[in-house]
C-alpha positions in Angstrom: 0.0 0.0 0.0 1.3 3.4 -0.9 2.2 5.5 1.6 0.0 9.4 1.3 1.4 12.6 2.7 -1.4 15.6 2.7 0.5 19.1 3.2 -1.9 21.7 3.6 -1.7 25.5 3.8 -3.2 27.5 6.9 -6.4 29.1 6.2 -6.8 32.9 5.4 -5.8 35.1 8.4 -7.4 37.9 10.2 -4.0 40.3 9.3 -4.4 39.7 6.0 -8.5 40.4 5.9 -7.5 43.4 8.4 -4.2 45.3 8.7 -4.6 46.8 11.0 -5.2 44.3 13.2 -0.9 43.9 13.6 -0.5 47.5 14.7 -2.4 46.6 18.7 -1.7 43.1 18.6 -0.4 41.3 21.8 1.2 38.5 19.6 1.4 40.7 16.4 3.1 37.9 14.4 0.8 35.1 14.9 -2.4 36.3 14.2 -5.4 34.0 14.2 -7.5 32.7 11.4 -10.4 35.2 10.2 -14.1 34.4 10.3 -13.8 33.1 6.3 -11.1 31.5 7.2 -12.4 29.0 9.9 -15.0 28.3 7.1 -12.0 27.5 4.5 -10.5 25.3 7.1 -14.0 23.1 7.5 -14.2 23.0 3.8 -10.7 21.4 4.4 -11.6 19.0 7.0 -14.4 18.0 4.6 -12.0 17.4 2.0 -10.1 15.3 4.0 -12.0 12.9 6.0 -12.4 9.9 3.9 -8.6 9.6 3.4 -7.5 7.3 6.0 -5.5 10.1 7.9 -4.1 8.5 10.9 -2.0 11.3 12.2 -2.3 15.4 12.1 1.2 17.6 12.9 0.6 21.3 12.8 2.8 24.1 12.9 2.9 25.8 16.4 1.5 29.1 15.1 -2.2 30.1 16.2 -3.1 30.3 12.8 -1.9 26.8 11.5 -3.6 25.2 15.0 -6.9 26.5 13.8 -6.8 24.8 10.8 -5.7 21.6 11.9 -8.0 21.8 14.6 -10.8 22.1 12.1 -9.5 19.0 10.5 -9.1 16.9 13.8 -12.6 17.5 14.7 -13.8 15.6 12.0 -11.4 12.8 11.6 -11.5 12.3 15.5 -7.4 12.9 15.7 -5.3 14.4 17.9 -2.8 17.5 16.8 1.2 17.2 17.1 3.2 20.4 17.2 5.7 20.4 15.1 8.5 23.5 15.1 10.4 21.9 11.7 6.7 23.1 9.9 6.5 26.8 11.2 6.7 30.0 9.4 9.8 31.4 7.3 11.0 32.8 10.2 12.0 35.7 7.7 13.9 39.0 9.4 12.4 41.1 6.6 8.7 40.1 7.4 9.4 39.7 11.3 11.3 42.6 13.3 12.0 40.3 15.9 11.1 36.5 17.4 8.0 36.3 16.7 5.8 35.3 19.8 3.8 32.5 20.2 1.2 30.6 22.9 3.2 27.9 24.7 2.0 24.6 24.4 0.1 24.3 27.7 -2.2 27.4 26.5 -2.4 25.7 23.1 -3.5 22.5 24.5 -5.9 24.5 27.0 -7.5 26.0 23.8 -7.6 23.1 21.8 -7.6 20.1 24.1 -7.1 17.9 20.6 -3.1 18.8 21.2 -0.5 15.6 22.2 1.3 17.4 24.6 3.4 14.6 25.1 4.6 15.0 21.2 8.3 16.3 21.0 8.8 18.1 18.0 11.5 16.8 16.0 13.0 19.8 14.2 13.9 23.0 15.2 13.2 26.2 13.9 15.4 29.6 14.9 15.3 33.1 14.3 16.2 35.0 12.0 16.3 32.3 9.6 17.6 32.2 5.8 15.2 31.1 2.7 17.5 28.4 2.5 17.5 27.6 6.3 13.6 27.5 6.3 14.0 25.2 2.6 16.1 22.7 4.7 14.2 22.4 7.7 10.9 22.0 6.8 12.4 19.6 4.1 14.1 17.5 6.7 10.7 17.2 8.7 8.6 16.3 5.8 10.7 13.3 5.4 11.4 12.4 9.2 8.0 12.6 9.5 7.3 10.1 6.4 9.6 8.2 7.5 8.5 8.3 11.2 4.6 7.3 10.4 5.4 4.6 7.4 3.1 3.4 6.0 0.3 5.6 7.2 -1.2 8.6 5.4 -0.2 11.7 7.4 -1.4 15.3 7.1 1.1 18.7 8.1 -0.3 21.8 8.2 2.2 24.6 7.5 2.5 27.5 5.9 3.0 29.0 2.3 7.1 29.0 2.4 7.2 25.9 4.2 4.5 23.8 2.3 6.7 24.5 -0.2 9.5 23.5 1.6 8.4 20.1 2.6 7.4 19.2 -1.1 10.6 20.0 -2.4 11.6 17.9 0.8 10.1 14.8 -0.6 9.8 15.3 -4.4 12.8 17.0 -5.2 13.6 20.7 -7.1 10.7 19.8 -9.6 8.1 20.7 -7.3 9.8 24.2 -6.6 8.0 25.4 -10.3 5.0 23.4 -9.6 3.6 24.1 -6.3 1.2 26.4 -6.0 1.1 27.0 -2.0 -2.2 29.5 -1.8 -4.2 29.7 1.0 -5.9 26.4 2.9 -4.8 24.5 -0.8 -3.9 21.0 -0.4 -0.6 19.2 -1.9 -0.3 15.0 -2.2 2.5 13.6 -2.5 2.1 9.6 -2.9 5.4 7.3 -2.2 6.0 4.6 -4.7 8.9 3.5 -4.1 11.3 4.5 -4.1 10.3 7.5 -5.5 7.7 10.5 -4.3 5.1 11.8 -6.9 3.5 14.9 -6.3 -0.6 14.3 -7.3 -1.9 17.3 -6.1 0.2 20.9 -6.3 -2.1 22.8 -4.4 -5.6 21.9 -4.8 -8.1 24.2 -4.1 -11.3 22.8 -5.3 -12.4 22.3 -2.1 -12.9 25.9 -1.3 -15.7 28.2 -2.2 -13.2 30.9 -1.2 -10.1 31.5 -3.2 -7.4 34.4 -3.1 -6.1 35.8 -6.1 -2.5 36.5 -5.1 -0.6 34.1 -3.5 1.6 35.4 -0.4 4.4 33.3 1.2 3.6 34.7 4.6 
């Protein structure tokens, strides 16, 4: 049986349907998701849950939790944070380390978290395009590795949805994958080779954006 990783974009943010939401925020670089952005991540969750998932890791950012958490509702899962899938912790977008909720007030949130789970990779700021390539590269494939043969799903981010298809499938998916909001990437193993089935799917959604933003 073939092996199916799912790598799936957050769904749209409240910074991006409001701006000026950054300038008062406590946590100013993790915003949450915005109100049509909880309904892209059911639509998501929807998409997903005839497709024998047996596992869920999420980035540790607010935004990406949502979204998995949309998805774990319905497949019954639990969520694993995951630092190797976070954001391109870019010094151009991000003045400083961005801050985060710990995992206790995560899990207090969304009581779906494995707060037993030890994330696997690291992420550190400021952090290089390369850096973030690497990273979220090596967890896509420590991760595949890890759950073999089970179908997985990662939620991450634009830059590192990217990065973890590129992780598995090699440069070739760099000109391919389309990493828009709350789209949807499969990568099936046949070994001993990845192929990349889906390159950012987002049929699912009666919502689309129009520009894609790796942030």
């Amino acid at each position: 049986m073939s092996q199916i990783i799912w790598i799936a974009r957050h769904a749209n943010r409240l910074d991006f349907v409001n701006p000026d939401w950054f300038l008062t925020a406590q946590r100013r670089y993790d915003p949450p998701l915005s109100e049509d952005g909880f309904v892209q991540a059911k639509q998501l969750a929807n998409r997903l849950k005839r497709e024998n998932i047996t596992e869920i890791f999420a980035s540790p950012f607010l935004r990406t939790v949502q979204t998995a958490n949309a998805v774990a509702d319905v497949l019954n899962l639990s969520i694993k944070l995951e630092t190797g899938l976070s954001e391109w912790l870019n010094p151009a977008w991000m003045t400083e380390e961005p801050q985060k909720l710990s995992t206790s007030a995560l899990a207090k949130l969304f009581p779906r978290i494995d707060t037993s789970y030890t994330s696997r990779i690291a992420a550190n700021y400021p952090e290089t395009y390369q850096k973030m390539q690497e990273r979220s590269g090596q967890t896509a494939r420590c991760l595949a590795v890890e759950c073999s043969p089970n179908n997985i799903l990662m939620v991450a981010h634009g830059a590192s949805v990217l990065g973890a298809a590129i992780g598995l499938v090699g440069e070739t998916a760099r000109g391919e994958v389309k990493a828009s909001l709350c789209s949807l990437v499969k990568v099936v193993r046949q070994h001993p080779e990845w192929l990349l089935e889906l390159k950012g799917d987002t049929s699912h959604l009666t919502d689309i954006e129009e520009v894609i933003r790796f942030n």
